[in-house]
C-alpha positions in Angstrom: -126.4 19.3 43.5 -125.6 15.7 43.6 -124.9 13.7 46.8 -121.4 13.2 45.4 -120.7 16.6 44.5 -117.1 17.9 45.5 -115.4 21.3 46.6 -112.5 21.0 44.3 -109.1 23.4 44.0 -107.3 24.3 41.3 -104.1 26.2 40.9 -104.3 29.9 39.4 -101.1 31.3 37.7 -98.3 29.8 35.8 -100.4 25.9 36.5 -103.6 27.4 35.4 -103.3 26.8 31.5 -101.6 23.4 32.1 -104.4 22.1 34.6 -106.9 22.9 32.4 -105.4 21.4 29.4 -105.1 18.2 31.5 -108.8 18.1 32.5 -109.7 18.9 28.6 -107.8 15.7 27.7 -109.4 13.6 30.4 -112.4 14.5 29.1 -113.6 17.7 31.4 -114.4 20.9 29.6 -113.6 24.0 31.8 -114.2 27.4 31.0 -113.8 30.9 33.0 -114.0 34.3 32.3 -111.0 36.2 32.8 -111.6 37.5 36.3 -113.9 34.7 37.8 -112.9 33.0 40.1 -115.2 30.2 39.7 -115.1 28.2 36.4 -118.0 26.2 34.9 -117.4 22.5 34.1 -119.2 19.8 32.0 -119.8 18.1 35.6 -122.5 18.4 37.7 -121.3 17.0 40.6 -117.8 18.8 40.6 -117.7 22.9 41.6 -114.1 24.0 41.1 -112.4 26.8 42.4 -109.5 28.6 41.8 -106.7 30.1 43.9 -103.2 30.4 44.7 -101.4 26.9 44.7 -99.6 27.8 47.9 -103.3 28.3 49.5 -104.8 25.3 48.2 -103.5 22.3 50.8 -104.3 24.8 53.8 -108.2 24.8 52.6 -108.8 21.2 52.3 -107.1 20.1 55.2 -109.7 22.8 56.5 -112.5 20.9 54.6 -113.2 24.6 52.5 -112.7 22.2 49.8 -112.8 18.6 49.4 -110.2 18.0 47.4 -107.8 19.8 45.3 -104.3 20.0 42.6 -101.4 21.4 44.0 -97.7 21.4 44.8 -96.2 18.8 47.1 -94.0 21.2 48.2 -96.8 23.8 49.4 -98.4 21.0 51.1 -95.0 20.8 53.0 -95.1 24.1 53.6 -98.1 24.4 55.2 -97.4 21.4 57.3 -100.9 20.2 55.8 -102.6 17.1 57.0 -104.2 15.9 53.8 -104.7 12.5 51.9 -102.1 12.3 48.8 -104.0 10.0 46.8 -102.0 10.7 43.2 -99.4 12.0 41.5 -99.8 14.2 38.3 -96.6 15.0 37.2 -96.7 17.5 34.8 -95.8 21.5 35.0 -96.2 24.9 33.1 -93.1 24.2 30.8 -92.1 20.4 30.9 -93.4 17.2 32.2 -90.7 16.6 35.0 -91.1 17.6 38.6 -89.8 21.3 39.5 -86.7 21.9 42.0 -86.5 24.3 44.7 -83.1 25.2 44.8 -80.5 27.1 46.8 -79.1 29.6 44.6 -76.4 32.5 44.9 -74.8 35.1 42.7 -72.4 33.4 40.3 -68.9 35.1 42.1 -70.6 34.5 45.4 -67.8 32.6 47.9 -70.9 30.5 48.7 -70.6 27.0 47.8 -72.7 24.8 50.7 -75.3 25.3 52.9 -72.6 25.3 55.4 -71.3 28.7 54.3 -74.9 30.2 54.9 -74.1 30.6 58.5 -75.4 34.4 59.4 -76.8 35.1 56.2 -79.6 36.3 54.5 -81.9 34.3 52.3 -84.8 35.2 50.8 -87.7 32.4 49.6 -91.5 31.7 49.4 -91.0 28.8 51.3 -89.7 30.1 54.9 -90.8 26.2 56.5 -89.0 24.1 54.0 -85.7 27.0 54.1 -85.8 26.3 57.8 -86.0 22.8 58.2 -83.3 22.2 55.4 -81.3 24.7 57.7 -82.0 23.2 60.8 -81.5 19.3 58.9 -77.6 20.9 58.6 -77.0 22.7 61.4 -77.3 26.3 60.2 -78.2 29.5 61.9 -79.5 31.8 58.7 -81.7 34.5 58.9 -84.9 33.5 56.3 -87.0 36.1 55.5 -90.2 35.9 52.9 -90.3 36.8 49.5 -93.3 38.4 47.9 -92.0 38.2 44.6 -89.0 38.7 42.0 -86.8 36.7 44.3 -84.2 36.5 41.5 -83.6 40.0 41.7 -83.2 40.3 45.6 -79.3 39.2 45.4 -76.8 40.1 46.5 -78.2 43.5 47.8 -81.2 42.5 49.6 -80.0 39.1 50.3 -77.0 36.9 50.0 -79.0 33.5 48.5 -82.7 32.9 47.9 -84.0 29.7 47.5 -86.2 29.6 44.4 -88.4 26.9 42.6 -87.0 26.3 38.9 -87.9 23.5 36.0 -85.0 24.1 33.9 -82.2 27.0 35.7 -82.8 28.9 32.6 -84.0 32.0 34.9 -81.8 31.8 37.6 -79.2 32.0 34.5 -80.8 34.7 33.1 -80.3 36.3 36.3 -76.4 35.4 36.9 -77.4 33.3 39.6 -75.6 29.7 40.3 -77.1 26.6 41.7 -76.0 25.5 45.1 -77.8 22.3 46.1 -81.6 21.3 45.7 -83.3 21.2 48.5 -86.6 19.2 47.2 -88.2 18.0 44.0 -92.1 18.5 43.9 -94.7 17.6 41.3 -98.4 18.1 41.6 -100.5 16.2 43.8 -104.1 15.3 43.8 -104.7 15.8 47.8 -107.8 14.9 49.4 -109.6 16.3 53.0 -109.7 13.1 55.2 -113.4 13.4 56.2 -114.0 13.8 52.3 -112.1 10.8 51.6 -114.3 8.8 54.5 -117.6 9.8 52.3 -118.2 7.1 50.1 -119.8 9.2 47.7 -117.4 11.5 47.2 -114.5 9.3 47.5 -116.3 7.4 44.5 -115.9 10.6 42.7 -112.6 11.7 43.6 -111.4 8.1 42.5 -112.9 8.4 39.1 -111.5 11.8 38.6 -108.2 11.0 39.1 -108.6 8.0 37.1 -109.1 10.0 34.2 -106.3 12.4 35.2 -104.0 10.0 35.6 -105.4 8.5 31.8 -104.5 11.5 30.2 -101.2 11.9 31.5 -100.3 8.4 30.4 -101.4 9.3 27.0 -99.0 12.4 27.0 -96.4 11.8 24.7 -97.7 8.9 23.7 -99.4 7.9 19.7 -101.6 4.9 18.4 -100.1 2.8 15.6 -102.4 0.7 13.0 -101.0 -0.9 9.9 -102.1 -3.7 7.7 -99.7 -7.0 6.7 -99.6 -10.1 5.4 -99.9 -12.8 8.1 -96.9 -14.0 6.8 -95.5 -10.6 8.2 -97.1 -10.7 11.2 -94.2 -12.3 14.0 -91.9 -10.4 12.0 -93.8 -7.1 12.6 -94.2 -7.9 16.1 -90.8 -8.6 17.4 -90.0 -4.8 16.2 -93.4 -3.3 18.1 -92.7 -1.8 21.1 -96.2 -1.9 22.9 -98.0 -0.8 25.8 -99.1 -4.3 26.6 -99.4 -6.6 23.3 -100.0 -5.4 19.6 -103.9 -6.2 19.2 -103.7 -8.6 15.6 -107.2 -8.4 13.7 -108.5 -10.4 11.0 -109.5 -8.6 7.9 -112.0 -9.7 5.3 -109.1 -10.9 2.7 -107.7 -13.9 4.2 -104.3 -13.7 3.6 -104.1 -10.3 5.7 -104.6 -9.1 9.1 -105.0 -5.3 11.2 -102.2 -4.8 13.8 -103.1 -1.8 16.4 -100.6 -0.3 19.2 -99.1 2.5 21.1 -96.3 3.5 21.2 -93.9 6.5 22.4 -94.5 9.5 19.8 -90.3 9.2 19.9 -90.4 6.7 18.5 -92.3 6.8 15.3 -90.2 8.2 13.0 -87.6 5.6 12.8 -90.2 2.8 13.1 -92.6 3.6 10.2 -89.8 2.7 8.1 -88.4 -0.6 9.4 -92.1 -1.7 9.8 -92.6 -1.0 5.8 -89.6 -2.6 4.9 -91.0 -5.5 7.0 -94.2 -5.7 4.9 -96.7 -3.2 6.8 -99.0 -1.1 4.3 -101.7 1.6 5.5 -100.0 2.6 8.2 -101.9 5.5 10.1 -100.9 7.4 13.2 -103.3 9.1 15.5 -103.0 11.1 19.0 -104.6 9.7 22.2 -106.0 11.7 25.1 -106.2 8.9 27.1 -105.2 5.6 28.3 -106.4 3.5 31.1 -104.8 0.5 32.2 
């Protein structure tokens, strides 16, 4: 194995598709078979893992693994003492970070965190339920939840506090949104006698660099048109662009190549205002990458 090689964690469950997906667009093939818990990748120098996100910031403090994708809020959890070296924001249902929220049944006489005083609450995260307790000055018992926390109210407890992306479960369940406690969003975390081996740090840095590529490209299409260069400031003016629209010469004088990116949002009403402003050929085309 290469001198660089790294340990690296990655989330199994409701991350596991998404994660993959990412490292496919930055240019890492992964593949598994459906129990293994060790995935082969296109990358000698990289052994991946996978396991429970919650579990993931506990082994690379521990150095198990150098390095590893997981939730912030697991490696506040587990009190971890880790590098953060990059945020990925993106999720099993939506690129935006995920809440954990305080959440009770919908005719619940709950409405703080205030009226939790000698209740029950049910979570994943005991830590973070406790230190948002202690932050406001309330006694609560906090007990853990091994699962279906939605369903634990009001007979087995009087609120949970639950990590959502968009409320549509906690709905689903007849369950109303207190306060948040925390936003999260994946992190690229890093042991710190890992990150102090120039090798490997070399390695982590062009990892995430690629990572952080494909996320940029998410949502994101390339733009090329032809036009008169009479066109050209015209056709500029109306480009919105990453940095500049790149203006090429092409082999009949009087016309040039204009290349850009641009939201994928954005496309539909700007094809026709940059035809009407003397653009032909236009052709759009999907990125997996962009690094600045």
């Amino acid at each position: 194995m290469a001198s660089r090689s790294i340990k690296l964690g990655l989330p199994k469950g409701s991350l596991e598709k998404s994660t993959f997906e990412l490292f496919g667009k930055a240019g890492f093939k992964i593949r598994k078979t459906s129990r293994s818990y060790f995935p082969t990748i296109d990358d000698e120098e990289i052994e991946p893992m996978l396991m429970r996100a919650q579990e993931i910031a506990r082994y690379v403090e521990q150095g198990v693994l150098d390095c590893g994708l997981t939730g912030w809020d697991w490696v506040l959890e587990n009190n971890a003492k880790v590098h953060d070296i990059a945020d990925l924001i993106y999720s099993k249902a939506s690129m935006r970070p995920v809440k954990w929220v305080l959440a009770v049944p919908e005719k619940s006489k709950i409405r703080s965190v205030k009226d939790l005083e000698g209740k029950r609450i049910a979570t994943e995260v005991v830590n973070l339920t406790k230190k948002y307790l202690k932050k406001n000055g309330v006694k609560a018992e906090v007990e853990f939840s091994w699962g279906a926390t939605e369903a634990k109210p009001p007979d087995l407890a009087d609120a949970i506090v639950e990590v959502t992306e968009t409320g549509s479960s906690l709905r689903a369940n007849k369950l109303r949104i207190v306060e948040t406690l925390m936003e999260s969003n994946t992190k690229f975390i890093v042991n710190k006698d890992a990150w102090a081996n120039k090798h490997k740090r070399e390695k982590m840095e062009e990892v995430v660099m690629l990572l952080k590529g494909a996320l940029l490209a998410e949502e994101k299409v390339g733009l090329k048109m032809n036009a008169p260069r009479t066109s050209v400031s015209k056709l500029v003016k109306v480009l919105p662009a990453l940095d500049k629209p790149t203006v090429s010469a092409l082999s009949d004088p009087e016309m040039v190549a204009i290349e850009t990116v641009i939201s994928e949002k954005q496309v539909k009403e700007l094809i026709p205002v940059l035809k009407k402003a003397g653009a032909s050929g236009i052709i759009e085309y999907p990125l997996n990458k962009i690094i600045p």
